[in-house]
Backbone and ligand atoms as CSV (ligand in chain L), in Angstrom:
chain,resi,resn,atom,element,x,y,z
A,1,UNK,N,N,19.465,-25.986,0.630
A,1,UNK,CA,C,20.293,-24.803,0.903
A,1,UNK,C,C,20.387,-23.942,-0.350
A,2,UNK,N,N,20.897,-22.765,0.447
A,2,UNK,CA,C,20.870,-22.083,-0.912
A,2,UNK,C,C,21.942,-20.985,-0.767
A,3,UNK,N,N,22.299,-20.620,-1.902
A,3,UNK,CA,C,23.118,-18.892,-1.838
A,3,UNK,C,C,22.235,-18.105,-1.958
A,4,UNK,N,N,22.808,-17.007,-0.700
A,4,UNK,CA,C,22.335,-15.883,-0.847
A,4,UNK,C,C,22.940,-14.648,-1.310
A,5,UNK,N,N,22.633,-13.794,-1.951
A,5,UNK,CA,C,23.258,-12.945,-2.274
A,5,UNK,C,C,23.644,-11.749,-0.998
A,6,UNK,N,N,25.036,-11.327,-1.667
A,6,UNK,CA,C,25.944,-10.445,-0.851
A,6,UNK,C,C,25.157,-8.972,-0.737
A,7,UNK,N,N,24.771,-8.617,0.582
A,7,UNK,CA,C,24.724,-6.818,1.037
A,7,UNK,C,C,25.695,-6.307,0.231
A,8,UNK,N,N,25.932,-5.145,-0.414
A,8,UNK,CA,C,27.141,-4.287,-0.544
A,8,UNK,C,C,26.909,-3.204,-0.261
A,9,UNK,N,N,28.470,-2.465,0.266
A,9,UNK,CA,C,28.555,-1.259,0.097
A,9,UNK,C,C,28.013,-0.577,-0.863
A,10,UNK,N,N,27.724,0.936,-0.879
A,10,UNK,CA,C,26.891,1.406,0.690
A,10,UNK,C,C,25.672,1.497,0.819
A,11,UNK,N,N,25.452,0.336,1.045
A,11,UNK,CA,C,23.581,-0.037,1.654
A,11,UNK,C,C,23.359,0.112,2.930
A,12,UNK,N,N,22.713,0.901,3.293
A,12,UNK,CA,C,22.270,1.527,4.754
A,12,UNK,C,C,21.961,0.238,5.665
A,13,UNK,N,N,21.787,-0.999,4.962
A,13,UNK,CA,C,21.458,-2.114,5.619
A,13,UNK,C,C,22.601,-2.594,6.626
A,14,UNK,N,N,24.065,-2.192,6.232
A,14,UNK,CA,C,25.394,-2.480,6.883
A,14,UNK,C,C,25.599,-1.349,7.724
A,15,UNK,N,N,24.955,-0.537,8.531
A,15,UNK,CA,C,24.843,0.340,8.920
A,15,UNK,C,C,24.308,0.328,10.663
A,16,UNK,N,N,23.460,-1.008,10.411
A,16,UNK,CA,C,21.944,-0.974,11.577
A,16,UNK,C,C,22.910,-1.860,12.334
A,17,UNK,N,N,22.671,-2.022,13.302
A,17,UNK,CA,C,22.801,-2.884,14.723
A,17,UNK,C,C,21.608,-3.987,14.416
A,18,UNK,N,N,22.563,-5.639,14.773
A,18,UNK,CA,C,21.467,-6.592,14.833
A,18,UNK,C,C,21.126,-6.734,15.922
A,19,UNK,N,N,19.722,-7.647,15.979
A,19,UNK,CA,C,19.242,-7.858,17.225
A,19,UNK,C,C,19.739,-9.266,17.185
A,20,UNK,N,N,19.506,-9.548,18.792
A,20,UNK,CA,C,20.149,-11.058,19.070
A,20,UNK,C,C,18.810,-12.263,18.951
A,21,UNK,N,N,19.740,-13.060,18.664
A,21,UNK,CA,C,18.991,-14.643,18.678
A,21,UNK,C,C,17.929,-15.024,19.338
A,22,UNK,N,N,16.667,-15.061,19.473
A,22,UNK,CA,C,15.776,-16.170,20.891
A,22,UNK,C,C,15.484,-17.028,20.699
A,23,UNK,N,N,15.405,-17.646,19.208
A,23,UNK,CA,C,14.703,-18.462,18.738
A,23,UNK,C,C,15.281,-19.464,17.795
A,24,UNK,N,N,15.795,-20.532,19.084
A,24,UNK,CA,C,16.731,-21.546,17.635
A,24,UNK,C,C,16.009,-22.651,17.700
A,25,UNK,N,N,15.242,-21.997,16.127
A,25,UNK,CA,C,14.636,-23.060,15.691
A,25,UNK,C,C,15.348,-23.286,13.527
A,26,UNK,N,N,14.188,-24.097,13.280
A,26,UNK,CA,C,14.618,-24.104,11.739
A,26,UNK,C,C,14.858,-23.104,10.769
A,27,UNK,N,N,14.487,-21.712,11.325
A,27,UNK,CA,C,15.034,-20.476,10.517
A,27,UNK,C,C,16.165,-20.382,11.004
A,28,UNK,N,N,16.703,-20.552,12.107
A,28,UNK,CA,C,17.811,-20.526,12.162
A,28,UNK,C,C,18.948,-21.359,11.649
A,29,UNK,N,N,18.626,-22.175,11.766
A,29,UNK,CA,C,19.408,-23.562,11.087
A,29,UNK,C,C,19.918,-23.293,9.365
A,30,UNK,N,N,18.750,-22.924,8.494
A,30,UNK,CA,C,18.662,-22.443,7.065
A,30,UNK,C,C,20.024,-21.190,7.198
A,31,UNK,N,N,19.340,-20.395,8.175
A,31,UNK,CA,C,19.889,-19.281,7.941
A,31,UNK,C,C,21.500,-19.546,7.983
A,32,UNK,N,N,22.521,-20.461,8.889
A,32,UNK,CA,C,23.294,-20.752,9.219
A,32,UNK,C,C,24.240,-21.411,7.911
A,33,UNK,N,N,22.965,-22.714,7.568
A,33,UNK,CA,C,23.247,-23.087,6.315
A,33,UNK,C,C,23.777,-22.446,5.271
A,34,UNK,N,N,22.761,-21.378,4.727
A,34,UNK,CA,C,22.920,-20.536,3.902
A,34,UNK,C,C,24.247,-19.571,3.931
A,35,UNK,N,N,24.578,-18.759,5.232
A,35,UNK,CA,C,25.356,-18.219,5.222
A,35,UNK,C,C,26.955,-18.749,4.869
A,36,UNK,N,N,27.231,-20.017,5.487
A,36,UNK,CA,C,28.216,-20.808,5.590
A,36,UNK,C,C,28.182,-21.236,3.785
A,37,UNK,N,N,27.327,-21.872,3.311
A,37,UNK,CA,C,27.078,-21.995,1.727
A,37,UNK,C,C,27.708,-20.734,0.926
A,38,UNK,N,N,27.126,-19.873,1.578
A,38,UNK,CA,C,27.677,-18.226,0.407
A,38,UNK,C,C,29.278,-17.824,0.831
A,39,UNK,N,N,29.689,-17.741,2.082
A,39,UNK,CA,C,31.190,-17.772,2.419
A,39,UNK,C,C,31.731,-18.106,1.533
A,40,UNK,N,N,31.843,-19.919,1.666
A,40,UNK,CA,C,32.685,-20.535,1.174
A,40,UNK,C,C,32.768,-20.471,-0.306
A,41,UNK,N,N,31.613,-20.037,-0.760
A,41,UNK,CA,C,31.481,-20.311,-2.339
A,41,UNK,C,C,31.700,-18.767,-2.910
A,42,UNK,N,N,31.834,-17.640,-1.734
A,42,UNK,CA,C,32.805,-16.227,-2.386
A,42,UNK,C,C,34.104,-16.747,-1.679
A,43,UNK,N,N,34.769,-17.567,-1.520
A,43,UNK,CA,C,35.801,-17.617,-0.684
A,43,UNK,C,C,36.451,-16.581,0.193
A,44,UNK,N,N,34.960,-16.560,1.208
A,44,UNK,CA,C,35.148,-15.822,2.096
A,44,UNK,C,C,36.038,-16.149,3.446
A,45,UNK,N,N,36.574,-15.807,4.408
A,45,UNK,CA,C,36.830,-16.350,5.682
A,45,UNK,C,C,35.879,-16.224,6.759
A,46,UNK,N,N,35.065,-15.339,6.442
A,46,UNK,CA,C,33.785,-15.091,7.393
A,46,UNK,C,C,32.866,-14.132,6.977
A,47,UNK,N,N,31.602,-14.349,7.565
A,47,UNK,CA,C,30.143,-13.690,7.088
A,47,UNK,C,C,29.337,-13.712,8.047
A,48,UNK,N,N,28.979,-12.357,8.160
A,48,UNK,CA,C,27.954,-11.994,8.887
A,48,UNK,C,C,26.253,-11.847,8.548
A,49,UNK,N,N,25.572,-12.169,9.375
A,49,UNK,CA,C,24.092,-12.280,8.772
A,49,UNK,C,C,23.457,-10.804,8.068
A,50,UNK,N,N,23.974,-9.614,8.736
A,50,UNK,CA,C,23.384,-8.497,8.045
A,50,UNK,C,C,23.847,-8.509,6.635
A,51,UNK,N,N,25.258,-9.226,6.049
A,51,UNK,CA,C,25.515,-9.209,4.482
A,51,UNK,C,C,24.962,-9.730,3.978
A,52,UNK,N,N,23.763,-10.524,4.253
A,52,UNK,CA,C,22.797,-11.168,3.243
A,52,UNK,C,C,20.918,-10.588,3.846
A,53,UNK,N,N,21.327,-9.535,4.755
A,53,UNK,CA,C,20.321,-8.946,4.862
A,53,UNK,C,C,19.660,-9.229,5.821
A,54,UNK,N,N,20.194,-10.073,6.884
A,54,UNK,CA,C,19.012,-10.430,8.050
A,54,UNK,C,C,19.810,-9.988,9.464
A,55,UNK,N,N,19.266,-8.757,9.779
A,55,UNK,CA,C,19.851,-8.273,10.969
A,55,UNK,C,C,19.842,-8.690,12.288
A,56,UNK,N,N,20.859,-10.547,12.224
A,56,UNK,CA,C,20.043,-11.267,13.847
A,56,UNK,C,C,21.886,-11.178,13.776
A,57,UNK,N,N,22.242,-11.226,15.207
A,57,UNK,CA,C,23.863,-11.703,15.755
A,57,UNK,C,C,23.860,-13.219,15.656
A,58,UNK,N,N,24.606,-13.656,14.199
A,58,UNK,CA,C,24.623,-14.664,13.512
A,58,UNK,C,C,25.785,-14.111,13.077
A,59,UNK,N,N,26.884,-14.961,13.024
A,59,UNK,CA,C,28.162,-15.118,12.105
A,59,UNK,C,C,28.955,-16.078,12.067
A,60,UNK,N,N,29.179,-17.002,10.858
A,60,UNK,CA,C,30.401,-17.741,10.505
A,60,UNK,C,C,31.547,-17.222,10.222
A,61,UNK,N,N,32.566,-18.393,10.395
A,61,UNK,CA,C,34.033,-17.789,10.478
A,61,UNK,C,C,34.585,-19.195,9.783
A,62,UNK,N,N,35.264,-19.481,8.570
A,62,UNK,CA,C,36.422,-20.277,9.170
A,62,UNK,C,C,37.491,-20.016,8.430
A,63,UNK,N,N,38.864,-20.070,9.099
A,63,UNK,CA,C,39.904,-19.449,8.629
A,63,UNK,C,C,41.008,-20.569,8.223
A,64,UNK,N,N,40.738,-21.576,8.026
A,64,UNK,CA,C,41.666,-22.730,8.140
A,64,UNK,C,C,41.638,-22.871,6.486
A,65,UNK,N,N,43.127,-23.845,6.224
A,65,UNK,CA,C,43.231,-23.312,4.982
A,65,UNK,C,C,42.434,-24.337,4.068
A,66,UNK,N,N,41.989,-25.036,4.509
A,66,UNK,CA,C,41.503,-26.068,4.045
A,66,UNK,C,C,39.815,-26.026,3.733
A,67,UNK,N,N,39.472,-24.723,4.510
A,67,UNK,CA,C,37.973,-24.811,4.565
A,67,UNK,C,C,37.106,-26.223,5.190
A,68,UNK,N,N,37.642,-26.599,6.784
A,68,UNK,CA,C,36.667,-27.116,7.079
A,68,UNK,C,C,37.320,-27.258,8.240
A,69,UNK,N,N,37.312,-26.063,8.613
A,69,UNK,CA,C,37.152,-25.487,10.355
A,69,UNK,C,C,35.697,-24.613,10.812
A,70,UNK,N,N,34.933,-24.844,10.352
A,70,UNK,CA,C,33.467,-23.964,10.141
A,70,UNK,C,C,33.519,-23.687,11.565
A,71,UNK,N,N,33.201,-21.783,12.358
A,71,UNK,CA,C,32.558,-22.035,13.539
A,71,UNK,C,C,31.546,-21.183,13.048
A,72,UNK,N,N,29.972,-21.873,14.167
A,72,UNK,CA,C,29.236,-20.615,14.096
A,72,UNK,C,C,29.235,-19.802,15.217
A,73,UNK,N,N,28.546,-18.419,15.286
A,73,UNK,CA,C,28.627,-17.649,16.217
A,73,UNK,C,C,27.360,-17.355,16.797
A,74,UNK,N,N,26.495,-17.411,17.297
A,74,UNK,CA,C,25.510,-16.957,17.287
A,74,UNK,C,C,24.768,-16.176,18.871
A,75,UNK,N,N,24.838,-14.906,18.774
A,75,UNK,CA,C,25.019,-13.974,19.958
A,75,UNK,C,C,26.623,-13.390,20.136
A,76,UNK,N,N,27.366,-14.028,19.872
A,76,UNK,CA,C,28.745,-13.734,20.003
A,76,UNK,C,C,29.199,-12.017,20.986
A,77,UNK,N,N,30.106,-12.544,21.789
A,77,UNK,CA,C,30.339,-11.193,23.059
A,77,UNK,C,C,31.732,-11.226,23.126
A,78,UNK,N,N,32.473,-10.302,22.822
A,78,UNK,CA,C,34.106,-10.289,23.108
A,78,UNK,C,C,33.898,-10.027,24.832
A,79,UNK,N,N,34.611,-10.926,25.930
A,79,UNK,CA,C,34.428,-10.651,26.924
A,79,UNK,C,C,35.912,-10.379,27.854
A,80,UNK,N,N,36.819,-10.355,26.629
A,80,UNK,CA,C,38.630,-10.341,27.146
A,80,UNK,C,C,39.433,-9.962,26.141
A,81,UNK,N,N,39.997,-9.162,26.179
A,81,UNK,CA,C,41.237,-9.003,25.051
A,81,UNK,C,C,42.320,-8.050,25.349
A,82,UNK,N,N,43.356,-8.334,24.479
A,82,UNK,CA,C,44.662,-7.639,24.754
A,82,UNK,C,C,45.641,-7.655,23.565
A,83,UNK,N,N,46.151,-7.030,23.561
A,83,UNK,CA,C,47.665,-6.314,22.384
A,83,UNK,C,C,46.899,-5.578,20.990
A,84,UNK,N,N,47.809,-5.738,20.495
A,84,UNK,CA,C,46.940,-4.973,19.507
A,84,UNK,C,C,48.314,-5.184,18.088
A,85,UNK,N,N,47.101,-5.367,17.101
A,85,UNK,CA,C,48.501,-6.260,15.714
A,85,UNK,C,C,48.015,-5.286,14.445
A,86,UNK,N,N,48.501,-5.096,13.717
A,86,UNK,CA,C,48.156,-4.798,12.277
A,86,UNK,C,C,47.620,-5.984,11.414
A,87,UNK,N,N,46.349,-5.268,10.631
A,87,UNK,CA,C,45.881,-6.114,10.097
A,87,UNK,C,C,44.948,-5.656,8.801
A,88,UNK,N,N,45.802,-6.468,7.742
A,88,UNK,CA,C,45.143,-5.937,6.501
A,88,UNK,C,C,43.731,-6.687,6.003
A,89,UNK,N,N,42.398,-6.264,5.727
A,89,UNK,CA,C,41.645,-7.220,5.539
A,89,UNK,C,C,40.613,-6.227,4.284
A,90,UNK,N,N,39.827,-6.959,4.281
A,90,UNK,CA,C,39.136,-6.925,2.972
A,90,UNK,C,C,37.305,-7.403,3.327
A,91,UNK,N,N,36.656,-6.889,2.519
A,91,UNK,CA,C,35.459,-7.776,3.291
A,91,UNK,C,C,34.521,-8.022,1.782
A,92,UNK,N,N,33.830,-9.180,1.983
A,92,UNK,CA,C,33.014,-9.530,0.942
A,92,UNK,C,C,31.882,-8.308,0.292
A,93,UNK,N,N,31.858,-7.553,1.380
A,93,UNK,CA,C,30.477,-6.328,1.284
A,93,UNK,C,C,31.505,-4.878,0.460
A,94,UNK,N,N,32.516,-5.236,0.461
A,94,UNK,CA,C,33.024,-4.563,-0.533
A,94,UNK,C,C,34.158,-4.628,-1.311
A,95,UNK,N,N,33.959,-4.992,-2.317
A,95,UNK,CA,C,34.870,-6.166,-3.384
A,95,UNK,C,C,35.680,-5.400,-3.411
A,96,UNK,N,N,36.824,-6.270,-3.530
A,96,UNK,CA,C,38.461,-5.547,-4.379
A,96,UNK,C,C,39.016,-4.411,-3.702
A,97,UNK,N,N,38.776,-4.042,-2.028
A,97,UNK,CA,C,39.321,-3.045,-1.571
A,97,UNK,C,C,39.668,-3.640,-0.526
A,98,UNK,N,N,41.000,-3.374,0.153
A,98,UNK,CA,C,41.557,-3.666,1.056
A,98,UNK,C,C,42.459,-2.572,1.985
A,99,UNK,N,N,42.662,-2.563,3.041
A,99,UNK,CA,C,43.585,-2.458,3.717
A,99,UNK,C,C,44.025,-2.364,5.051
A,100,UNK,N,N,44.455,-1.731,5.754
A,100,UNK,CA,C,45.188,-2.350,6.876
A,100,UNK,C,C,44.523,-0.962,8.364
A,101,UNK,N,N,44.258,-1.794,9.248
A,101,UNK,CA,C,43.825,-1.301,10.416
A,101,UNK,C,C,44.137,-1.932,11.570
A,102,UNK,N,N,43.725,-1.307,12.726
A,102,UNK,CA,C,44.299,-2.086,14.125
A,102,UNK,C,C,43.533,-3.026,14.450
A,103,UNK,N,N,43.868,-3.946,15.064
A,103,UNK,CA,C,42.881,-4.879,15.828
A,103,UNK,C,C,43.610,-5.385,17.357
A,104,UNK,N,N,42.676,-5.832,18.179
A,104,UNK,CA,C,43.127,-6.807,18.797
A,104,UNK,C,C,44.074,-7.985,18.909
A,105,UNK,N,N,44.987,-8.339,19.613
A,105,UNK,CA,C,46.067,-9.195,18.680
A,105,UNK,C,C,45.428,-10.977,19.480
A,106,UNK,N,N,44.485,-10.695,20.813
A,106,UNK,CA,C,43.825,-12.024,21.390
A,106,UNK,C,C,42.609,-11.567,22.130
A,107,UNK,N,N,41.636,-12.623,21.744
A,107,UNK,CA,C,40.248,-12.141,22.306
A,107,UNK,C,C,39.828,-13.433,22.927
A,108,UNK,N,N,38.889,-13.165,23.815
A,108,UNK,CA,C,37.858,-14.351,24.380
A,108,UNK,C,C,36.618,-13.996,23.924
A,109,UNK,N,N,36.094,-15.146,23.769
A,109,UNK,CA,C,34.365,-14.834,23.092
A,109,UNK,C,C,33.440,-15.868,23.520
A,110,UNK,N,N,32.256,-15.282,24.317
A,110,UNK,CA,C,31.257,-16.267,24.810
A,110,UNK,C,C,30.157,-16.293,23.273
A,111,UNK,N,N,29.868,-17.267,23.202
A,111,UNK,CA,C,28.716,-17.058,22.361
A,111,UNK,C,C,27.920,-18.513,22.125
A,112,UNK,N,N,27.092,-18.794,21.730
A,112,UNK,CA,C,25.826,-19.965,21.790
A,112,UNK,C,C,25.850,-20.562,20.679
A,113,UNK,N,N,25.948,-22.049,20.535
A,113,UNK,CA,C,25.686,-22.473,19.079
A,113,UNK,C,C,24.291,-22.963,18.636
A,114,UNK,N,N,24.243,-23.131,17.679
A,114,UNK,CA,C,23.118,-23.383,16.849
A,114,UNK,C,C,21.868,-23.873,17.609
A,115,UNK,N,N,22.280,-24.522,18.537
A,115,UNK,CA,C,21.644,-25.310,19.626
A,115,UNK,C,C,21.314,-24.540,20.589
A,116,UNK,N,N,21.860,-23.688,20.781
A,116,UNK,CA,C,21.949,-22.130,22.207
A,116,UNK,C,C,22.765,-23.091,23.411
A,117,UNK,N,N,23.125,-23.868,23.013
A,117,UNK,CA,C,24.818,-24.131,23.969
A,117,UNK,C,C,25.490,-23.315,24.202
A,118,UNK,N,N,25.799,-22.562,25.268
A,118,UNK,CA,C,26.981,-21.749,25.408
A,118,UNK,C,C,28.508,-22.508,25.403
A,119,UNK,N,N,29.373,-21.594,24.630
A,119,UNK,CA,C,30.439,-21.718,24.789
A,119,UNK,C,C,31.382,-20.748,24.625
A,120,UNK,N,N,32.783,-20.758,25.141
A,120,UNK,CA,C,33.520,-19.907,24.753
A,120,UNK,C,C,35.076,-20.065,23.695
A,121,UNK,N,N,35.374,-19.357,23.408
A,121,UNK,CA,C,36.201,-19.633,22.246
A,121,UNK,C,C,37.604,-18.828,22.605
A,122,UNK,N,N,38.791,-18.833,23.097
A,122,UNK,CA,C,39.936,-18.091,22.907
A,122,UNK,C,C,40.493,-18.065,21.589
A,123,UNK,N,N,41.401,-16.748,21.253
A,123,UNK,CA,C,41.310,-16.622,19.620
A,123,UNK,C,C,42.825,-15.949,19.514
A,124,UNK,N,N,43.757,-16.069,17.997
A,124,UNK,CA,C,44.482,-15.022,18.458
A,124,UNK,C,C,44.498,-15.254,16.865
A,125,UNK,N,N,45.454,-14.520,16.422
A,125,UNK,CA,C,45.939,-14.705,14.881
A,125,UNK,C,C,45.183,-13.992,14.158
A,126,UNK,N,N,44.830,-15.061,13.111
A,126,UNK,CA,C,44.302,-14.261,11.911
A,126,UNK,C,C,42.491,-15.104,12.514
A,127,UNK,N,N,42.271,-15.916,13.285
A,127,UNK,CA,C,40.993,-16.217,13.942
A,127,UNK,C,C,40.609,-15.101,14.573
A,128,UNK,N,N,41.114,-14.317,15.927
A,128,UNK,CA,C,40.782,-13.390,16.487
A,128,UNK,C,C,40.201,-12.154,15.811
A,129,UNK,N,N,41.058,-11.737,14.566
A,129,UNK,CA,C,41.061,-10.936,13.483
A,129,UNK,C,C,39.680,-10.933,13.176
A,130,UNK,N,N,39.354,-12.151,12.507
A,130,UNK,CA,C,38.123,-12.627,11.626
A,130,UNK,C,C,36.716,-12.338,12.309
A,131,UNK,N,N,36.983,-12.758,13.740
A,131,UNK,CA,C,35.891,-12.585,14.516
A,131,UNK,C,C,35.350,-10.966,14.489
A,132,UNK,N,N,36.811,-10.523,15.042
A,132,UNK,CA,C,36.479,-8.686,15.823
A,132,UNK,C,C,35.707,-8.254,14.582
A,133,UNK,N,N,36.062,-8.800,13.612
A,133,UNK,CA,C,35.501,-8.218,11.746
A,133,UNK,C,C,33.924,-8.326,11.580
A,134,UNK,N,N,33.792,-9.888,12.271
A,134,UNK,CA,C,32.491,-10.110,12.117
A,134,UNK,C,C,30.928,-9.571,12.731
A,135,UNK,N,N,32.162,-9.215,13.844
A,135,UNK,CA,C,30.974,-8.955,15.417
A,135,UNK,C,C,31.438,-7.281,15.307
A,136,UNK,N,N,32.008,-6.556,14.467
A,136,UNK,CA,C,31.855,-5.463,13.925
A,136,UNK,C,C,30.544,-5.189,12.867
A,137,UNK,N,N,30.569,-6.458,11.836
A,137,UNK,CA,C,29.359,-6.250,11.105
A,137,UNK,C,C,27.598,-6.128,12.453
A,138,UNK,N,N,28.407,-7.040,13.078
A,138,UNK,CA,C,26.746,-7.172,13.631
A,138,UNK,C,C,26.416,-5.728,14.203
A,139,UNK,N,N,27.174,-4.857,14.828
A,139,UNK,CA,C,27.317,-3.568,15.413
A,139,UNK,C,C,27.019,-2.673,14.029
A,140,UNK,N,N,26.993,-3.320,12.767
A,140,UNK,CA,C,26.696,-1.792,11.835
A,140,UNK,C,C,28.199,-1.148,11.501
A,141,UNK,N,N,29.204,-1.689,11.751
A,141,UNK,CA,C,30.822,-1.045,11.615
A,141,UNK,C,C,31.305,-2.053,10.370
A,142,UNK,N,N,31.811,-1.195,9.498
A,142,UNK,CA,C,32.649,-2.224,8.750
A,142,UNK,C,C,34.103,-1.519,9.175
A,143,UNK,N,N,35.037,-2.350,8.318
A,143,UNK,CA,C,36.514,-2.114,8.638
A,143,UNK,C,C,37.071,-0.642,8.460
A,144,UNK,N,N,36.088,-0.389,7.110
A,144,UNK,CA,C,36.254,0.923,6.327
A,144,UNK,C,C,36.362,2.352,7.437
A,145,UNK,N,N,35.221,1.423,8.405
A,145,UNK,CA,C,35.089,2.711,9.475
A,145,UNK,C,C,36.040,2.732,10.653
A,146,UNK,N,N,37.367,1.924,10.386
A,146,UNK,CA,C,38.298,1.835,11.485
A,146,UNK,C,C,39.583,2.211,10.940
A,147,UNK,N,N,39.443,2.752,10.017
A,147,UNK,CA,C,40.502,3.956,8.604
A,147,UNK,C,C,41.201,4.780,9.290
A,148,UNK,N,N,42.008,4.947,9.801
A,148,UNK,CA,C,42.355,6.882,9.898
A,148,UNK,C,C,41.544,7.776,8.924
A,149,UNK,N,N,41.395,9.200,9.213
A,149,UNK,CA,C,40.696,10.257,8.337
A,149,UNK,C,C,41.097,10.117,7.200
A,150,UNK,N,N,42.311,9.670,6.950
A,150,UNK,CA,C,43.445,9.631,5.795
A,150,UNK,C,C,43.296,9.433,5.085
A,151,UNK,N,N,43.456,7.931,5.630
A,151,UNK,CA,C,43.260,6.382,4.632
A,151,UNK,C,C,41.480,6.335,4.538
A,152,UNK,N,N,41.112,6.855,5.012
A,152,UNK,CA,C,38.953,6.689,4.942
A,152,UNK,C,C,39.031,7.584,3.944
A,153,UNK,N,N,39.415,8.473,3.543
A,153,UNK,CA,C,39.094,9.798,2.372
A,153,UNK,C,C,39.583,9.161,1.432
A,154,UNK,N,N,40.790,8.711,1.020
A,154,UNK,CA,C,41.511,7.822,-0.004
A,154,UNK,C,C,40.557,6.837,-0.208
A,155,UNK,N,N,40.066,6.161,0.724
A,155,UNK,CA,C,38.201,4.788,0.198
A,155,UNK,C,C,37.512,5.428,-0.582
A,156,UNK,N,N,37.423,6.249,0.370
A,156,UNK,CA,C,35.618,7.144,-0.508
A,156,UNK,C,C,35.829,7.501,-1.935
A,157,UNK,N,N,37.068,8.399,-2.234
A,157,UNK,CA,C,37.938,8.659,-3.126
A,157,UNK,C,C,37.516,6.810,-4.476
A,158,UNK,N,N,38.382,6.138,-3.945
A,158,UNK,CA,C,38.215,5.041,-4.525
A,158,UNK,C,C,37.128,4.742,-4.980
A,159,UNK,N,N,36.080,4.503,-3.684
A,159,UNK,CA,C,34.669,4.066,-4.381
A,159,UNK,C,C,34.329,4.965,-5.275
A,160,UNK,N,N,34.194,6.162,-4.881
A,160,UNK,CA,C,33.647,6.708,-5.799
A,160,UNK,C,C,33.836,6.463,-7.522
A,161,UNK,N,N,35.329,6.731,-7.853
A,161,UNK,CA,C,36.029,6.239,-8.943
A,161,UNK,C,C,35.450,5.046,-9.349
A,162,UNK,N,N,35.157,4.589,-8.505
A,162,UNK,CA,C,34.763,2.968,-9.046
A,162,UNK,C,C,33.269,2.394,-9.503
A,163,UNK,N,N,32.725,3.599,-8.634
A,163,UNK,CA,C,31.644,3.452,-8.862
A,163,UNK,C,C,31.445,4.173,-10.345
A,164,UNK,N,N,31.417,5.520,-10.586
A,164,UNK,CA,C,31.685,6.303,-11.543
A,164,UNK,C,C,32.421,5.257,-13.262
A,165,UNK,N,N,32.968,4.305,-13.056
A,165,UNK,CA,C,33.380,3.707,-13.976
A,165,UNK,C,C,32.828,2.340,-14.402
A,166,UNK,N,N,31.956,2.227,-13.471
A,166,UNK,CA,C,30.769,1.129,-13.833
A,166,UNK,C,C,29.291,1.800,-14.274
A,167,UNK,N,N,29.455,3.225,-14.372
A,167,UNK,CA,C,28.086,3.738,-14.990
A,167,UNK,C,C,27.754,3.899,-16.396
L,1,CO,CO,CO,33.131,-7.970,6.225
């Protein structure tokens, strides 16, 4: 196994729509590996496959505090949801910025494991959260893009600054 290194903001790569799974074989397995390896070791809560550059609907999640609730996702489909919660989050693809947007407050999710087992998953909390986050990356959306005009001009604002002070 190995780490892979993190996509970042703004690489057009977080941008694209992945394609889905057909083929679970040993690239997939690595790939799974790997991703779950780089999470945990940015102490992430979840990672999507386009942040390390491979645009397949692949994502780990685990939110437990202990780090060893691992799920994988692979195809993942929100097929139910309802309420709607505030939720401040942050994402590995762009360090040290955070803040708060709407989400879903409970979701249902069909999706296939490693094996292409289907299963489904009910979610609510800060799990439900993690997911909508993830299966946003696979769509090409980060959080950034679920801002008000407001709070999105105040980011850009930021990055920029930030960027500008690492040159
Ligand atoms: Co993210």
């Amino acid at each position: 196994m190995a780490l892979r290194p993190l996509v970042l903001y703004p690489d057009p790569l977080l941008k694209e729509r992945s394609v889905e799974v057909t083929e679970f074989d040993e690239g997939l397995f690595t790939l799974l590996d790997e991703m779950a390896e780089t999470m945990y070791s940015s102490r992430g809560i979840g990672l999507a496959a386009p942040q390390i550059g491979v645009l397949r609907r692949v994502a780990v999640v685990d939110v437990s505090p202990d780090g060893d609730e691992l799920i994988e996702l692979v195809n993942p489909v929100i097929v139910a949801e309802s309420g709607k919660v505030p939720s401040e989050e942050g994402c590995l693809s762009i360090p040290d910025y955070r803040d708060t947007i709407e989400r879903k407050a409970a979701i249902k999710v069909h999706a296939v494991d490693r094996n292409s087992r289907a299963f489904e998953l009910e979610a609510d909390d800060l799990l439900a959260i993690c997911i909508q986050h993830e299966i946003d990356h696979l769509d090409g959306v980060l959080f950034v893009d679920r801002l008000s005009r407001l709070k999105r001009e105040f980011f850009k604002r930021w990055f920029r600054k930030r960027s500008e002070g690492r040159e």
